[in-house]
C-alpha positions in Angstrom: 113.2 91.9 95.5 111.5 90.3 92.9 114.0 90.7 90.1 116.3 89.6 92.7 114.6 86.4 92.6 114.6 85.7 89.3 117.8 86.7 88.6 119.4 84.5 91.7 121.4 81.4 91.1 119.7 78.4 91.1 120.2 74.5 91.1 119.2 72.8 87.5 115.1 71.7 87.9 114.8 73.6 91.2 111.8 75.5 92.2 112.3 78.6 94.1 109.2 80.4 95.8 109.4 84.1 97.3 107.1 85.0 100.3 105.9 88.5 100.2 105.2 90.3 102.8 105.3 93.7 104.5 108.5 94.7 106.3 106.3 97.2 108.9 103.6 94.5 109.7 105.3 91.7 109.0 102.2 90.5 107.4 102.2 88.2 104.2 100.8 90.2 101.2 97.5 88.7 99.2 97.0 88.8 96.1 94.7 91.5 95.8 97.7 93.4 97.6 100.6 92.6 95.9 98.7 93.7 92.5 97.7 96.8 94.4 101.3 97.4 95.5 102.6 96.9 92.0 100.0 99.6 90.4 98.5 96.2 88.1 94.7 96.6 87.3 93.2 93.5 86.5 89.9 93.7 85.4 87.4 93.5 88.7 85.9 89.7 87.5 89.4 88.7 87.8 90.3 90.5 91.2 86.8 89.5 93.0 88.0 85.7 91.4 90.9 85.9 93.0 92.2 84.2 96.5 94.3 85.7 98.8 96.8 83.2 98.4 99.4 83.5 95.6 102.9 82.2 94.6 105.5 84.2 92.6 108.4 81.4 92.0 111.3 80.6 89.7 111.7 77.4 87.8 115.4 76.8 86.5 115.3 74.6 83.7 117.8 76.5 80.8 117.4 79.6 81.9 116.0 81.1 85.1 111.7 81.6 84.3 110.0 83.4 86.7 106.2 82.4 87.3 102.9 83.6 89.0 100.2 81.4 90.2 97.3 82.7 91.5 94.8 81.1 93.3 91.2 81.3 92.7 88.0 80.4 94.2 85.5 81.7 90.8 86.7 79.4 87.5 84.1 81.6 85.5 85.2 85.1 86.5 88.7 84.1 86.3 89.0 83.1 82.9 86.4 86.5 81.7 88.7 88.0 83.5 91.9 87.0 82.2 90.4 87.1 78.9 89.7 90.8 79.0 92.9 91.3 80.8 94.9 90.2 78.1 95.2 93.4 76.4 96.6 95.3 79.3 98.7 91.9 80.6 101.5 92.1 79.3 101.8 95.9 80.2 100.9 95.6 83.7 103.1 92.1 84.1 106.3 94.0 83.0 107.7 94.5 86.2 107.2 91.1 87.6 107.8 88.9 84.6 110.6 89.6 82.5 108.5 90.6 79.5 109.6 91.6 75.6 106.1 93.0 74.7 105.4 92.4 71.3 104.3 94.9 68.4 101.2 92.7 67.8 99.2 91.6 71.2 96.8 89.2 70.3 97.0 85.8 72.2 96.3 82.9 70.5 94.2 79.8 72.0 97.1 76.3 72.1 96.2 73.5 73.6 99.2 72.3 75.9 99.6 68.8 77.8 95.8 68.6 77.2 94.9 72.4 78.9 93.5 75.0 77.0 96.2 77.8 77.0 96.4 81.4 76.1 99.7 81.9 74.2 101.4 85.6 73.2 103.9 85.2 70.7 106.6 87.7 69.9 108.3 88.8 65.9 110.3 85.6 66.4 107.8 83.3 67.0 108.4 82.7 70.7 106.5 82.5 73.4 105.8 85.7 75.8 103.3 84.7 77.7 101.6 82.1 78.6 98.6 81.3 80.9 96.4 78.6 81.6 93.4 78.0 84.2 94.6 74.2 86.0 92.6 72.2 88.0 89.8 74.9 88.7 91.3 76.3 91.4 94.5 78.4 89.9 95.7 80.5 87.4 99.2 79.8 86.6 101.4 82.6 84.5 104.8 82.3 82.7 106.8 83.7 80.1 108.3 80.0 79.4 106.6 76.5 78.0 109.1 74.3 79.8 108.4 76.1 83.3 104.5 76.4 82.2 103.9 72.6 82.1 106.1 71.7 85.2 104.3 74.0 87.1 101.1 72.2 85.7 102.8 68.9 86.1 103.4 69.8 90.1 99.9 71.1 90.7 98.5 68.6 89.4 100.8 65.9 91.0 99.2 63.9 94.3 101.4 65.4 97.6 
């Protein structure tokens, strides 16, 4: 169902958010879950960081970009803990994210509408992945710059 969603047909500058949940129980998966589901192994900072609340979405600007954010309530064990997931991200986001994983898997620190970012960059010089802690409370994961800073822009917009 996920590749579903990000392969769907969307409107131009839409947003599209999947709820998750399981058929049996009917209940809404966390985030701890749907990693567990999935067979991902985030480092144990990063999981014990980690709310239960989580949004897998679709941002149609050129192309459609899927995107994770995952909400956190621990800005220190997040970020140690993305930072020591890196070398197995990429890997264990294959499924979710539609992900070329590059010969050489070293992110590289960019600083991006004034956010410290984590970039992966493939032979051609082109983003793979991207994350980003924003406004302490998420961590926000694309494979796209464009769909990165609007889903910056929209978290950090007044609702």
């Amino acid at each position: 169902s996920i590749r579903k969603t990000y392969e769907a047909p969307i409107a131009l500058n839409t947003i599209l958010t999947v709820s998750l949940f399981l058929e049996a129980s009917k209940e809404f998966i966390t985030s701890r879950r749907f990693f567990e589901i999935l067979g991902i192994a985030p480092p144990p900072n990063l999981i014990q960081a980690l709310d239960d609340n989580f949004t897998f979405g679709v941002y149609y600007f050129k192309k459609n970009n899927p995107f994770l954010i995952l909400k956190i309530h621990s800005l220190d064990l997040a970020l140690s803990g993305a930072l020591s997931w890196e070398k197995n991200m990429t890997n264990n986001l294959k499924d979710v994210l539609p992900i070329s994983i590059p010969v050489n898997q070293n992110f590289q620190d960019k600083t991006i509408s004034n956010r410290d970012t984590r970039i992966l960059y493939g032979a051609d010089d082109n983003p793979v992945l991207i994350y980003a802690l924003s406004n302490q409370q998420y961590l926000v994961i694309s494979t796209d710059i464009d769909t990165f800073n609007e889903i910056v822009r929209r978290l950090s917009s007044p609702r």
